[in-house]
MIFISE-792759 format. One record per residue (C-alpha): residue number from 1; x, y, z; residue in one letter. Coordinates in nm, 4 decimals. Example, Ala and Ser with C-alpha at 12.3 -4.5 7.8 and 13.67 -1.06 7.14 Angstrom:
BEGIN
    nr         xx         yy         zz   rest
     1     1.2300    -0.4500     0.7800      A
     2     1.3670    -0.1060     0.7140      S
This chain:
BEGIN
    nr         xx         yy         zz   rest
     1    -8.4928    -0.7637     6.6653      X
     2    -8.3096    -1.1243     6.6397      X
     3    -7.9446    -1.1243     6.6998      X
     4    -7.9101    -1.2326     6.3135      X
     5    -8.0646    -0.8772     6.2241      X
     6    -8.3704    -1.0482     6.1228      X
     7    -8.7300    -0.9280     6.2553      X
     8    -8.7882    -1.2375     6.4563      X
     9    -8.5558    -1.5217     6.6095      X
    10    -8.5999    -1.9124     6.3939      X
    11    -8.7542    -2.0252     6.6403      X
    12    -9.0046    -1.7615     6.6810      X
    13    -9.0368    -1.7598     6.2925      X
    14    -9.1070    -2.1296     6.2614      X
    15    -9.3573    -2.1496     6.4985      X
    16    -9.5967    -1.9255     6.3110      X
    17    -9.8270    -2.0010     6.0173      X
    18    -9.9262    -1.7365     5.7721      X
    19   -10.2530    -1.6279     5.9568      X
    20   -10.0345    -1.5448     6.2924      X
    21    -9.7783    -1.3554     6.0163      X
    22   -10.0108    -1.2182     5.8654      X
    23   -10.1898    -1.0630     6.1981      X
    24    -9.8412    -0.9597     6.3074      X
    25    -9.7834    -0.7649     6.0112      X
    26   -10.1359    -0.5976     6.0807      X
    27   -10.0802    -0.4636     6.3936      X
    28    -9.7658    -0.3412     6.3227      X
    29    -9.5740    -0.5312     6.4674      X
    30    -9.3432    -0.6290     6.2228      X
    31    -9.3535    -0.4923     5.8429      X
    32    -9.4481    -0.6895     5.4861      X
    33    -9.0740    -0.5951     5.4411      X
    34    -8.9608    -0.7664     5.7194      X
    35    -9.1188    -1.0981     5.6509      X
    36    -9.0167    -1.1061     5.3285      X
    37    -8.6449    -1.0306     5.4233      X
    38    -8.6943    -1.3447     5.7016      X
    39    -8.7866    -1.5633     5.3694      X
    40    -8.5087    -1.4613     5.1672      X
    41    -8.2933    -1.5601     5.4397      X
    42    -8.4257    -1.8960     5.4495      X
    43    -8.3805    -1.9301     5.1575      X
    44    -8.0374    -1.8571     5.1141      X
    45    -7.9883    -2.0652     5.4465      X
    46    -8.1639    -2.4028     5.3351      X
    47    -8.1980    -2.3971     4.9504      X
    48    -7.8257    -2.4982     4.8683      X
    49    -7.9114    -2.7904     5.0747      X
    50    -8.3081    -2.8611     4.9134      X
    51    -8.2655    -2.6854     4.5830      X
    52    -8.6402    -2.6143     4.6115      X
    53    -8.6068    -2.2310     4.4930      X
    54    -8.5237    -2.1314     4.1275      X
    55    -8.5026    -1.7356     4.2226      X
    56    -8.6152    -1.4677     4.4878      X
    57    -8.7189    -1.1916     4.3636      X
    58    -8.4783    -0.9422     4.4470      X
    59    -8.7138    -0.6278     4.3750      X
    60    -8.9894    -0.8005     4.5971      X
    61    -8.7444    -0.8352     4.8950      X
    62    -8.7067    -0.4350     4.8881      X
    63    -9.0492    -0.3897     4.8772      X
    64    -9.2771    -0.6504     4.8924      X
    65    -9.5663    -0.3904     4.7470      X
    66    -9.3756    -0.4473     4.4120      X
    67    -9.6565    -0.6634     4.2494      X
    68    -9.9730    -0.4896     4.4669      X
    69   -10.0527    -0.7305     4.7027      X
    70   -10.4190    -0.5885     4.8609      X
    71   -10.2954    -0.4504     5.2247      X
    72   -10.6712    -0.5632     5.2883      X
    73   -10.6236    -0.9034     5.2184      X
    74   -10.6505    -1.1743     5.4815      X
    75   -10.3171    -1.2647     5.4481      X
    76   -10.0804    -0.9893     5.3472      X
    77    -9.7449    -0.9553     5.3960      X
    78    -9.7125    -1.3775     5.3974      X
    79    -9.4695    -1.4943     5.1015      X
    80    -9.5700    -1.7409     4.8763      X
    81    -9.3497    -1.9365     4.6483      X
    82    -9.4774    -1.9119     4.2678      X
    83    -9.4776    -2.2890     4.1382      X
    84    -9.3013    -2.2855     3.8267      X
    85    -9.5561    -2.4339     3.6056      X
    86    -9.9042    -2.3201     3.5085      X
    87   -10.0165    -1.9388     3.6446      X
    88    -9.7817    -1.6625     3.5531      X
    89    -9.7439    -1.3584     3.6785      X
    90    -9.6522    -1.1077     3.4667      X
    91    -9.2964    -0.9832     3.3822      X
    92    -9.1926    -1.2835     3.5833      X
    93    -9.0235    -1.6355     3.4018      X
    94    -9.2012    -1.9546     3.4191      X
    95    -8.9585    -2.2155     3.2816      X
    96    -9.2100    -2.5313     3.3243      X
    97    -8.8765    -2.6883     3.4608      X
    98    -8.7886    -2.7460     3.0681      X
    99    -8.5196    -2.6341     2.7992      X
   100    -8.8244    -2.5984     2.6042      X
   101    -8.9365    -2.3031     2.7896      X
   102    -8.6431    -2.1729     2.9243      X
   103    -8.6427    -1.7807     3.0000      X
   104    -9.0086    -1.7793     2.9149      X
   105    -9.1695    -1.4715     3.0879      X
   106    -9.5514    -1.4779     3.1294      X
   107    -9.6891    -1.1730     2.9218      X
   108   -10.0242    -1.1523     3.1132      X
   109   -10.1021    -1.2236     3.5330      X
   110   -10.3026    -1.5135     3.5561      X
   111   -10.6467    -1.5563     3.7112      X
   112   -10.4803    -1.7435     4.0043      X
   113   -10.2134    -1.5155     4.0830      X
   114   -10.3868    -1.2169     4.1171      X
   115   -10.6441    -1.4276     4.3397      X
   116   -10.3141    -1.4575     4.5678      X
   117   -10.2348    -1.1052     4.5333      X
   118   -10.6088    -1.0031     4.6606      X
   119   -10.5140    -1.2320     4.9583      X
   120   -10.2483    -1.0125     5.0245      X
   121    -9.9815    -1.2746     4.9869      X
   122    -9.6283    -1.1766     4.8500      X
   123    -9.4606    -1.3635     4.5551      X
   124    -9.1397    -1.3726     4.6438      X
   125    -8.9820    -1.5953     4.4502      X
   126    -9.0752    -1.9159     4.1953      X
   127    -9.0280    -2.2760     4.3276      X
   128    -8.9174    -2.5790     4.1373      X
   129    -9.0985    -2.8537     3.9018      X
   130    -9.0177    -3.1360     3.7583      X
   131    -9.0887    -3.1160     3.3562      X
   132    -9.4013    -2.9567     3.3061      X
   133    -9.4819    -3.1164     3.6114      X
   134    -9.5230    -3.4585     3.4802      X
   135    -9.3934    -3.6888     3.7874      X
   136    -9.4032    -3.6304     4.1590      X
   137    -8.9961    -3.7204     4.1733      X
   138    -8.8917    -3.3078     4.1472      X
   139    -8.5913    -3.2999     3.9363      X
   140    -8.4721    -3.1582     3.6440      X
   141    -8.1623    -3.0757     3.4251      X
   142    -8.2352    -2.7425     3.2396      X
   143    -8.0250    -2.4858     3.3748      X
   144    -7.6587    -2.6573     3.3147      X
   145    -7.6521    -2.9146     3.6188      X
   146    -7.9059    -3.1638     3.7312      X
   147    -8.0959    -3.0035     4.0300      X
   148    -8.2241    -3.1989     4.2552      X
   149    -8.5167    -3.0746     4.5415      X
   150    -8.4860    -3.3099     4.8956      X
   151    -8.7015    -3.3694     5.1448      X
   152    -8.5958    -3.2170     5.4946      X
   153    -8.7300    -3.5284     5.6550      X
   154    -8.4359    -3.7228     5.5091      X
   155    -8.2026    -3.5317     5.1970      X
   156    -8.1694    -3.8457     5.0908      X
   157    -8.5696    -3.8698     4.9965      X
   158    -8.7446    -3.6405     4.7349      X
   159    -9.0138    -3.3995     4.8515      X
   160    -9.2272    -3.5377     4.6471      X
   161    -9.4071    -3.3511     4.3445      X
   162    -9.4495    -3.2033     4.1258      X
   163    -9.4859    -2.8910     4.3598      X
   164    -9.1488    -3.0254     4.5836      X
   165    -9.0116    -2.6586     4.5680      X
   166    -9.2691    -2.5551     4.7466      X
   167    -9.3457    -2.8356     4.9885      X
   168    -8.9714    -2.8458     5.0845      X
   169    -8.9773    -2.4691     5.1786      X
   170    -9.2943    -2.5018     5.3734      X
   171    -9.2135    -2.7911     5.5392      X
   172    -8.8407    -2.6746     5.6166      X
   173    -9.0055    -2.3769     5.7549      X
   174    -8.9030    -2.0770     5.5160      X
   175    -9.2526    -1.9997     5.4701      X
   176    -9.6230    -2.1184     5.6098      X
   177    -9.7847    -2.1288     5.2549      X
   178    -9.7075    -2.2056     4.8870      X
   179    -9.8770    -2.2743     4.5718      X
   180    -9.9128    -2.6239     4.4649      X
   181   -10.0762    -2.7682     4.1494      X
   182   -10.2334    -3.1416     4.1278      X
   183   -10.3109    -3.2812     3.7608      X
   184   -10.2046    -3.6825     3.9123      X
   185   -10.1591    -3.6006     4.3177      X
   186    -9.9001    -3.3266     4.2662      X
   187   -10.0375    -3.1028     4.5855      X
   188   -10.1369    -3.4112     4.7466      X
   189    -9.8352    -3.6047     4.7277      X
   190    -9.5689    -3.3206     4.7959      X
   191    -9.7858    -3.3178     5.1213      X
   192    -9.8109    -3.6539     5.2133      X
   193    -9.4440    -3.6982     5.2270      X
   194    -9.3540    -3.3947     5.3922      X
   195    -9.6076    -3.4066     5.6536      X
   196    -9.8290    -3.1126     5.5190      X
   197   -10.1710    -3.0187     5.4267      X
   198   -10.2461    -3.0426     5.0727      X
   199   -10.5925    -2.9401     4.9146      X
   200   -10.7000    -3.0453     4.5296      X
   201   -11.0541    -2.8520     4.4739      X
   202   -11.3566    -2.9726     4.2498      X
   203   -11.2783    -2.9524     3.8826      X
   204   -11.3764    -2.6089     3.7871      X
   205   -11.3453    -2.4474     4.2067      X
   206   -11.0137    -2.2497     4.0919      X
   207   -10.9537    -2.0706     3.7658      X
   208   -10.7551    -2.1947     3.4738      X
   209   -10.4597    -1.9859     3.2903      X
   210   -10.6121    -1.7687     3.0842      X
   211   -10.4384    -2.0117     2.7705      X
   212   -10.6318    -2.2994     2.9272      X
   213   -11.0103    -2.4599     3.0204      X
   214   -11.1498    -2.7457     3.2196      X
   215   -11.2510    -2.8909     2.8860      X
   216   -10.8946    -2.9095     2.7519      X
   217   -10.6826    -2.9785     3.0879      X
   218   -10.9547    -3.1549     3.2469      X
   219   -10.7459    -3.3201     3.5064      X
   220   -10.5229    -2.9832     3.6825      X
   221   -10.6259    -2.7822     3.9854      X
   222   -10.4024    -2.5292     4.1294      X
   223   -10.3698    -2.4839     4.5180      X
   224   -10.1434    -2.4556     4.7684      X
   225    -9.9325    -2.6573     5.0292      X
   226    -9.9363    -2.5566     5.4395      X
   227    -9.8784    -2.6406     5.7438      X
   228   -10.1986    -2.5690     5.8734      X
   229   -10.5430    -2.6203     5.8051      X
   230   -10.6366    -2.2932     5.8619      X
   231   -10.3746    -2.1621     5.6381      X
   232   -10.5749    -2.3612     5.3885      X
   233   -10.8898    -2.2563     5.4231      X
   234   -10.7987    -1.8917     5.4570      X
   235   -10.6775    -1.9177     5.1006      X
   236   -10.9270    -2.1290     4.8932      X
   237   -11.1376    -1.8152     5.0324      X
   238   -10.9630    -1.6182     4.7630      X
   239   -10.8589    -1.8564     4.5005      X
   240   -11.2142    -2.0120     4.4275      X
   241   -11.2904    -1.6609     4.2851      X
   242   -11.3411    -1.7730     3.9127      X
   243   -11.4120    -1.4474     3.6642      X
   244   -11.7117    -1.4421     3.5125      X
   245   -11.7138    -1.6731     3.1789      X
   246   -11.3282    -1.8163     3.2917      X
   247   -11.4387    -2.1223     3.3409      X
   248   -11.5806    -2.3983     3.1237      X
   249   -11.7632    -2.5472     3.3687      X
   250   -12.0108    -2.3210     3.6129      X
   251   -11.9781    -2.5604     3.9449      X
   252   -12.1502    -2.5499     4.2539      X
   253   -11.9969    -2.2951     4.5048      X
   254   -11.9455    -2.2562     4.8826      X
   255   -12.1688    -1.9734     4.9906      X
   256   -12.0019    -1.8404     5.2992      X
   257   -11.6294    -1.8662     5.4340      X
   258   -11.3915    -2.1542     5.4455      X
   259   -11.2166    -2.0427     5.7206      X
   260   -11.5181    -1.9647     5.9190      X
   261   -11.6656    -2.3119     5.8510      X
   262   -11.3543    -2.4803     6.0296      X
   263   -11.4623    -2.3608     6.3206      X
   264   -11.7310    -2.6025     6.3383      X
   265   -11.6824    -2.9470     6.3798      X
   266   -11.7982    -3.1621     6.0583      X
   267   -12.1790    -3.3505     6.1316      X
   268   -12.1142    -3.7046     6.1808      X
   269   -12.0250    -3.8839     5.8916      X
   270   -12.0595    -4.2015     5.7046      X
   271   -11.6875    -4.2747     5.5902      X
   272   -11.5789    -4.5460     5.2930      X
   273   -11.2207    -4.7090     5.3943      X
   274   -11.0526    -4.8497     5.1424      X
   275   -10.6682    -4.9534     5.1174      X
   276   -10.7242    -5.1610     4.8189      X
   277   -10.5666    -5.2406     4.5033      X
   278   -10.7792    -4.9377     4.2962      X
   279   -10.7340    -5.1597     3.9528      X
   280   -10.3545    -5.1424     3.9673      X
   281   -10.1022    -5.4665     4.0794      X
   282    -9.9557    -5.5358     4.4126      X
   283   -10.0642    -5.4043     4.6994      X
   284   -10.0398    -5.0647     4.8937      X
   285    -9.7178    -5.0621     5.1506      X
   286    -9.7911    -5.2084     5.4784      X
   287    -9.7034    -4.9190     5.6874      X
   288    -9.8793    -4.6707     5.4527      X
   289   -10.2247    -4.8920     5.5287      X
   290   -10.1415    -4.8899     5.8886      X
   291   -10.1330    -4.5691     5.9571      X
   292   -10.4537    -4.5130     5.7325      X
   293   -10.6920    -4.7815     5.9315      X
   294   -10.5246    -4.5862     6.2704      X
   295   -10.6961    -4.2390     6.0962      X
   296   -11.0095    -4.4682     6.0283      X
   297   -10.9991    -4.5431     6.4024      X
   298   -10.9663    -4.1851     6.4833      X
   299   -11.2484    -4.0634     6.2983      X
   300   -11.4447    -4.3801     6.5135      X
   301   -11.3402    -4.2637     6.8219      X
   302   -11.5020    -3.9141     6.7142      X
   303   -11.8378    -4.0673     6.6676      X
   304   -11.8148    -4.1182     6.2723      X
   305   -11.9174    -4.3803     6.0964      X
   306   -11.6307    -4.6116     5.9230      X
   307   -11.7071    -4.9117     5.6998      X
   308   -11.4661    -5.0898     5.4562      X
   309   -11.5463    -5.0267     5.0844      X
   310   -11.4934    -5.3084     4.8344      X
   311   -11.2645    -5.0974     4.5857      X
   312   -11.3652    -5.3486     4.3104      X
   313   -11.7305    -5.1943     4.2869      X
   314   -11.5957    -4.8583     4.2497      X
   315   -11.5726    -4.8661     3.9257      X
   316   -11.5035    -4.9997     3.6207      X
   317   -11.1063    -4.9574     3.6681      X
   318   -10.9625    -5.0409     3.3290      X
   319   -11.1844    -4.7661     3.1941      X
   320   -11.0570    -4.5511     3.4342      X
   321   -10.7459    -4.6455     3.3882      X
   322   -10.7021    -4.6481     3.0072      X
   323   -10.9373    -4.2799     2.9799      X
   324   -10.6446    -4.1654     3.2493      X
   325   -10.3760    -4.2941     2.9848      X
   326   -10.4829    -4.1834     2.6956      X
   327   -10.5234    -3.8434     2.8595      X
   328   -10.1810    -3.8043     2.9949      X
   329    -9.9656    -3.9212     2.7037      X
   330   -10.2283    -3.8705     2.4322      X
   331   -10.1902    -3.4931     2.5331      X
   332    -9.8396    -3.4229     2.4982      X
   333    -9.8562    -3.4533     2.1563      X
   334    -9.9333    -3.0267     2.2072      X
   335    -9.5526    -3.0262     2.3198      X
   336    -9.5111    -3.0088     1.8523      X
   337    -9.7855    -2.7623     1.8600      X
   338    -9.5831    -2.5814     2.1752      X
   339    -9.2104    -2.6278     1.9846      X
   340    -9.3781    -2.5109     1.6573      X
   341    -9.4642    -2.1554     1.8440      X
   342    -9.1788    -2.0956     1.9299      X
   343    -8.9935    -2.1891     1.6349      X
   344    -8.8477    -2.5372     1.7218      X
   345    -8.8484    -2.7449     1.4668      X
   346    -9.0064    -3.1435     1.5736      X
   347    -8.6908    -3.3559     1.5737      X
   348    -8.4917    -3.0476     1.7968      X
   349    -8.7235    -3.1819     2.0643      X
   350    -8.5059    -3.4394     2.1383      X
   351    -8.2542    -3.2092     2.2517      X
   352    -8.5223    -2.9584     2.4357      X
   353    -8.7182    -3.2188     2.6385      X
   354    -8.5910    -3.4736     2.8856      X
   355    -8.5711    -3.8448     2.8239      X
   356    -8.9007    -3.9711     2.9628      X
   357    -9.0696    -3.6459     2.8824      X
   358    -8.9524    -3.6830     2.4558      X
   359    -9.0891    -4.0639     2.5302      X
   360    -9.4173    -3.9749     2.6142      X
   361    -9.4273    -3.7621     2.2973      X
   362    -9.3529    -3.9919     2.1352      X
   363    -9.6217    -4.2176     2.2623      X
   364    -9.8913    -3.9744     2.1963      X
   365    -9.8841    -4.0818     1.8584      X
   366   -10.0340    -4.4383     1.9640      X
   367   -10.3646    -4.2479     2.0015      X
   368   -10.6080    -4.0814     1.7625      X
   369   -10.9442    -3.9743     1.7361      X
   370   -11.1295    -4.2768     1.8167      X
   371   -10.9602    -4.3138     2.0977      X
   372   -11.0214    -3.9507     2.2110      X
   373   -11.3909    -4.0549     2.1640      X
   374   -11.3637    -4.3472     2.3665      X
   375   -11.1295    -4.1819     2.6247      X
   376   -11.4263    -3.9228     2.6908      X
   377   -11.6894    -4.1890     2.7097      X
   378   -11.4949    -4.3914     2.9900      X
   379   -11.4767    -4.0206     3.1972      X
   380   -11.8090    -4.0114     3.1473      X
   381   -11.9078    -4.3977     3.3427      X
   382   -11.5709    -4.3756     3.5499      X
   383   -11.7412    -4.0533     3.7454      X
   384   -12.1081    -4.1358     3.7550      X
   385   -11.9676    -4.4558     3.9103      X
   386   -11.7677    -4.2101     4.2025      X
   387   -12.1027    -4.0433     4.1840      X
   388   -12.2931    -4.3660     4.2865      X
   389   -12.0248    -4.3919     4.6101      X
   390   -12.0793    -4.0758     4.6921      X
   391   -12.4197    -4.1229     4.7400      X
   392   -12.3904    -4.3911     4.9858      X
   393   -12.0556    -4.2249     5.1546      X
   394   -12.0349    -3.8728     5.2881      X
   395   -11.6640    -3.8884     5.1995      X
   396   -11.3739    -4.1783     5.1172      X
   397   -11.0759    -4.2117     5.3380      X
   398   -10.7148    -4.3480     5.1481      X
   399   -10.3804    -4.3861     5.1604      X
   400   -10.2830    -4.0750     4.9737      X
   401    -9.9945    -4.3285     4.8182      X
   402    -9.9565    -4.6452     4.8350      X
   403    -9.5774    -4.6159     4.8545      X
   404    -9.3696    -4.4749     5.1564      X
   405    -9.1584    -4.1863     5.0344      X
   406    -8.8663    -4.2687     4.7549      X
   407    -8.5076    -4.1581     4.7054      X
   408    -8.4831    -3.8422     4.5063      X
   409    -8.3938    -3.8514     4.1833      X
   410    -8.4839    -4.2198     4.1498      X
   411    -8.7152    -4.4492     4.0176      X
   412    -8.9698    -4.1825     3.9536      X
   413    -8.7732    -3.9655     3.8230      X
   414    -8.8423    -3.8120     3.4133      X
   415    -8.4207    -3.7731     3.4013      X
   416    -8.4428    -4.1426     3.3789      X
   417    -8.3135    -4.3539     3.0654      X
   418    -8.5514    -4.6436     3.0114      X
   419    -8.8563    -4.7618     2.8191      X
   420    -9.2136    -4.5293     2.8685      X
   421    -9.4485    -4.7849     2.9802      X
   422    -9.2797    -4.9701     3.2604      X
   423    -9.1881    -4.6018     3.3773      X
   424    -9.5570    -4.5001     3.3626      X
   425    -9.7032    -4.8064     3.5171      X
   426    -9.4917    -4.7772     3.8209      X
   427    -9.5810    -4.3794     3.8626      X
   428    -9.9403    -4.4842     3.8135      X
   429    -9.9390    -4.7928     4.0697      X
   430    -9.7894    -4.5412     4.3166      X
   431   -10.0595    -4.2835     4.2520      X
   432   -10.3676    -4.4934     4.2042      X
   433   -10.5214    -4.3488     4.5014      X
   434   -10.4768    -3.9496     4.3519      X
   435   -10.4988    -3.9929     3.9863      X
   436   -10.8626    -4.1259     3.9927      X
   437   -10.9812    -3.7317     4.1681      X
   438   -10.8243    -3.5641     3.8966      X
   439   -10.9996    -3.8036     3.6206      X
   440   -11.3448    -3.7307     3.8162      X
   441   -11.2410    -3.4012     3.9095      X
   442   -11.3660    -3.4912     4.2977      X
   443   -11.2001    -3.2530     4.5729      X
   444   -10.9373    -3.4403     4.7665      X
   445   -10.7766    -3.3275     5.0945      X
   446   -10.4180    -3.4973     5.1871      X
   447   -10.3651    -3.4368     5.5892      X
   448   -10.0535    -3.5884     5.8126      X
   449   -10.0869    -3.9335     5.9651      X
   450    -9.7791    -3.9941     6.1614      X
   451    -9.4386    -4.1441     6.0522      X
   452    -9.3162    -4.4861     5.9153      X
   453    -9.0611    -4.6475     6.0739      X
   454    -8.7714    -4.4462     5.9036      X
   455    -8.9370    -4.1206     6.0326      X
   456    -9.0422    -4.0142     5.7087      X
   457    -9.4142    -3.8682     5.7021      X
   458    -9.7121    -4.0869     5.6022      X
   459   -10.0409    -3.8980     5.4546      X
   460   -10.3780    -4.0202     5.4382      X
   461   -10.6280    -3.8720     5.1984      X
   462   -10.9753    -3.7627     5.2481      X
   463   -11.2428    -3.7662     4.9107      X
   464   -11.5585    -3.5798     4.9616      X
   465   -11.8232    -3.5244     4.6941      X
   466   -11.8047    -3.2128     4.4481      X
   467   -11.7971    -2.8865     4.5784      X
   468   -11.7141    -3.0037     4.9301      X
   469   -11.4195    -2.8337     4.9978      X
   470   -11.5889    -2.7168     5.3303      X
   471   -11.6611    -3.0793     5.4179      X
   472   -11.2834    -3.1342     5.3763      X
   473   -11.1464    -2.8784     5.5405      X
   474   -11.3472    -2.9380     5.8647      X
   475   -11.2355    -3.2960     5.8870      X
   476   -10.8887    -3.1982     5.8547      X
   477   -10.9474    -2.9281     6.0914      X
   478   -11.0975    -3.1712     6.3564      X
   479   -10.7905    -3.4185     6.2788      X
   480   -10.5898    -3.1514     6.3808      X
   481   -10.7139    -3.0532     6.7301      X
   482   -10.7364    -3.4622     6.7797      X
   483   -10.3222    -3.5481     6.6791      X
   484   -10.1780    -3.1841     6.6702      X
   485    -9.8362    -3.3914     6.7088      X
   486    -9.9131    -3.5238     6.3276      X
   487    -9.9652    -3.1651     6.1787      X
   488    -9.7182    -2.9530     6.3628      X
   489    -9.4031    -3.1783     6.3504      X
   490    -9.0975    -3.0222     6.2321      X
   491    -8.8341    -3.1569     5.9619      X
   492    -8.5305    -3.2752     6.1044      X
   493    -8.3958    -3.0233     5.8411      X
   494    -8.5696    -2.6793     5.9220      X
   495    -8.4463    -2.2803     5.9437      X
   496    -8.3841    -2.3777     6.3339      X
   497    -8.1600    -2.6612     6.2739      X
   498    -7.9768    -2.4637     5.9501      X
C-alpha cells in the first residue's frame, strides 16, 4: 500500500499500461476497486488543472462491477473514460458538450459500450468534447463557465480533439486507455499532440449508435486513445464486434487476434511519403515534415520500401474537398430536426448552440438535394482514386497535421465569434491529412514521432488499405520497439509531477 493510501505509489501507477493493470488485477494482486479508486484520485489531482473530466462516477468508484464489466475480459478492472459524444451507456448523461443536450441521459447501452464492458474495462467517468465534437480545439461553455481541457505537455496548448478529455487523462497518466471518436482526425489528432497512439478503423470495423448507420454518418469511427500499442490492439479485439444486421455496410474482417498479430513484425513494405499540400493552401509546418521524413527514414533503416508520392495524383482534391464540405455543414441542418425533438423551437437555437456551431447551421441551408447527389458522386471517384494508391502502396505515411500543436481555446476553437468559412478553411487546412480517411473511410493509425522544438509532441500518421487494422497496428508496434523514447515519454504535467 502507497503512503497516500492508494494501492500503488505514482510512480508505480504511471508506469503501467492497461494490459500490465489489467494482469495485476488478475492475479490478485490488487482489486478492480482499487484501480478505480487510483483513477478517481487522478482525477481529482490533475483535472482542476486539464478540465478533461465532466464527472466520475461515484457509484463505479465503490464498485467498479456497477455496470457488469465481464471479469473474463482481457482487460478488466482498467478504467476507461466515456467520451461525451456518440455511444451511451445507459442511465448515464451524454451532454454532446452542448446546451442543446444538456442532462441528456442515454435510454439504451450502445453497441460500443457494451463491446468495452465485454473487455472488462470500467467506465468510470465521461470525458470532455468540444460541441458535438465538431473541432479538435476541446472547449466549451455549457455548464455556466467556459471550460477549457490543456495539454500536459504545455497548459498553455489544447490537447487537441475532439476526444481532449480523454487524451489529456491518458497522456497525464490517470489512466492507460480511453475512448476516442474520429469523424475529421478527432482520435488521431488528440494523439498526435499528446504523444499517444490513436487508431481510426475502416468505415464499418466498429458499430454505430444504435440511432445511427454508416450510410447516414458516413465519416465517424469510434476508438480509443493509449499509450501503447498493445493497449490498442487488445481493444479493437473487442470493439470490431459489430451485431449482426448493425451495420450498413458488411466489411471485410480480421480473422484472428490483433494483439496476437503485433507480435510479428509487419512483411516488408512498399510505403507512399507524402508531406504535400493534399488540395489545401500553404504548406505543412516545417518541423511537422521533419520529423515525418525522420519516420520515413526509420521505416528504411528497417528494410521497407519508401518512395515520395506526388499528392497531386491522389485525387481529384476539389471533389474531395467540396463532397467533405457539403457533408460536414450540409448535415447539421439535423441540429432543427434534433431541437424539434426535444421541443426547441428553431430560432431558440441561437441561444442553445455555440457561435460557430449556430453558423454552420446556418450554412447548411446553402445545400440541397442536388448537391447531396453530387456530394455522393465525388465520394464515390474521391475513394476509388485512394483505391488506385493503394494498389501500388502497401500503406501511406503523413504528417498526421500539418500544424504543430495550438493554444487552447484559440483559433480553432467553436467559442469563437467570427465568420463560418474562414473558420472552416483554417480547421480544414490543418486537418487535410485526417479528413480525407474519414471521407474514404480508410483505417488510419496516428503513432508518436518525437518533439518540436518547444517540446510539444509531433505525430505522424500511417494509412493502410481497408480492413488493415492488423497491418497498422504491427507497424506501430515495430515503431515502438525501434524509438520506445517516442511512445513512452511522459507529460511534463503527469500524476507524478501533481
Amino acid at each position: 500500500m502507497a503512503k497516500s493510501g492508494l494501492a500503488m505509489s505514482w510512480e508505480e501507477w504511471s508506469s503501467k499500461d492497461g494490459i500490465a493493470i489489467a494482469d495485476l488485477v488478475k492475479k490478485r494482486k490488487v482489486s478492480a476497486r482499487e484501480v478505480a479508486r487510483q483513477v478517481a484520485a487522478g482525477v481529482e489531482m490533475l483535472n482542476p488543472k486539464l478540465e478533461g473530466v465532466l464527472e466520475v462516477f461515484a457509484d463505479v468508484v465503490k464498485n467498479p462491477d456497477t455496470d457488469k464489466p465481464a471479469k473474463d475480459g482481457r482487460l478488466y478492472g482498467v478504467p476507461i473514460f466515456l467520451k461525451d459524444l456518440g455511444s451511451g451507456l445507459k442511465g448515464r448523461k451524454r451532454e454532446s458538450g452542448s446546451k442543446m443536450d444538456k442532462d441528456q441521459v442515454a435510454k439504451v447501452t450502445d453497441p460500443n459500450i457494451e463491446n468495452f464492458l465485454s473487455a472488462g474495462l470500467v467506465p468510470i467517468g465521461r470525458s470532455t468534447t468540444p460541441e458535438f465534437g465538431m473541432t479538435f480545439d476541446t472547449a466549451t461553455n455549457y455548464l455556466g463557465r467556459v471550460m477549457v481541457t490543456r495539454n500536459p505537455w504545455n497548459l498553455k496548448h489544447t490537447a487537441g480533439g475532439s476526444s481532449g478529455g480523454s487524451a489529456a487523462m491518458v497522456a497525464a497518466r490517470v489512466t492507460p486507455i480511453s475512448m476516442a471518436s474520429d469523424g475529421g482526425g478527432s482520435t488521431r489528432i488528440p494523439a498526435s499532440y499528446c504523444a499517444l497512439v490513436g487508431l481510426k478503423a475502416t468505415r464499418g470495423m466498429v458499430p454505430r449508435p444504435l440511432s445511427q448507420s454508416e450510410y447516414g454518418v458516413r465519416i465517424s469511427c469510434e476508438g480509443v486513445v493509449t499509450r501503447s500499442v498493445r493497449d490498442t490492439a487488445a481493444v479493437y479485439d473487442y470493439i470490431t464486434r459489430v451485431p449482426n444486421g448493425g451495420s450498413f455496410m458488411n466489411v471485410a474482417r480480421y480473422q484472428g487476434s490483433y494483439l496476437q498479430a503485433i507480435r510479428k513484425d509487419p512483411p516488408k513494405l512498399k510505403i507512399g511519403l507524402s508531406t504535400g499540400t493534399w488540395g489545401r493552401p500553404g504548406k505543412t509546418d516545417e518541423q511537422v515534415a521533419k520529423r515525418v521524413r525522420e519516420v520515413a527514414r526509420l521505416m528504411e533503416s528497417l528494410g521497407h520500401k519508401v518512395e515520395e508520392v506526388d499528392d497531386k495524383k491522389i485525387c481529384d482534391w476539389d471533389a474531395m474537398w467540396q463532397g467533405y464540405y457539403c457533408q460536414w455543414i450540409g448535415s447539421r441542418a439535423q441540429f432543427r430536426t434534433m431541437a424539434a425533438d426535444r421541443g426547441i423551437n428553431t430560432p431558440d437555437l441561437k441561444d442553445r448552440l455555440g457561435p460557430m456551431v449556430h453558423r454552420h447551421l446556418e450554412a447548411a441551408d446553402r445545400y440541397d438535394k442536388y448537391d447531396i447527389w453530387k456530394m455522393m458522386s465525388q465520394n464515390n471517384s474521391v475513394t476509388r482514386s485512394f483505391g488506385a494508391i493503394m494498389e501500388k502502396y502497401d500503406v501511406l505515411l503523413t504528417p498526421t497535421l500539418a500544424i504543430r500543436v495550438p493554444e487552447a481555446n484559440g483559433p480553432y476553437s467553436l467559442l469563437r465569434n467570427e465568420a463560418l468559412d474562414p473558420w472552416l478553411d483554417r480547421l480544414a487546412n490543418a486537418c487535410r491529412y485526417t479528413m480525407p480517411g474519414n471521407e474514404t473511410g480508410l483505417p488510419g493509425i496516428s503513432v508518436p514521432a518525437g518533439l518540436d522544438n518547444e517540446g510539444l509532441p509531433i505525430g505522424a500518421m500511417f494509412y493502410g488499405n481497408w480492413s488493415r487494422e492488423d497491418l497498422l497496428l504491427q507497424i506501430a508496434r515495430q515503431l515502438e520497439k525501434a524509438k520506445p523514447e517516442w511512445f513512452d515519454q511522459s507529460a511534463p504535467l503527469n500524476v507524478t509531477t501533481g
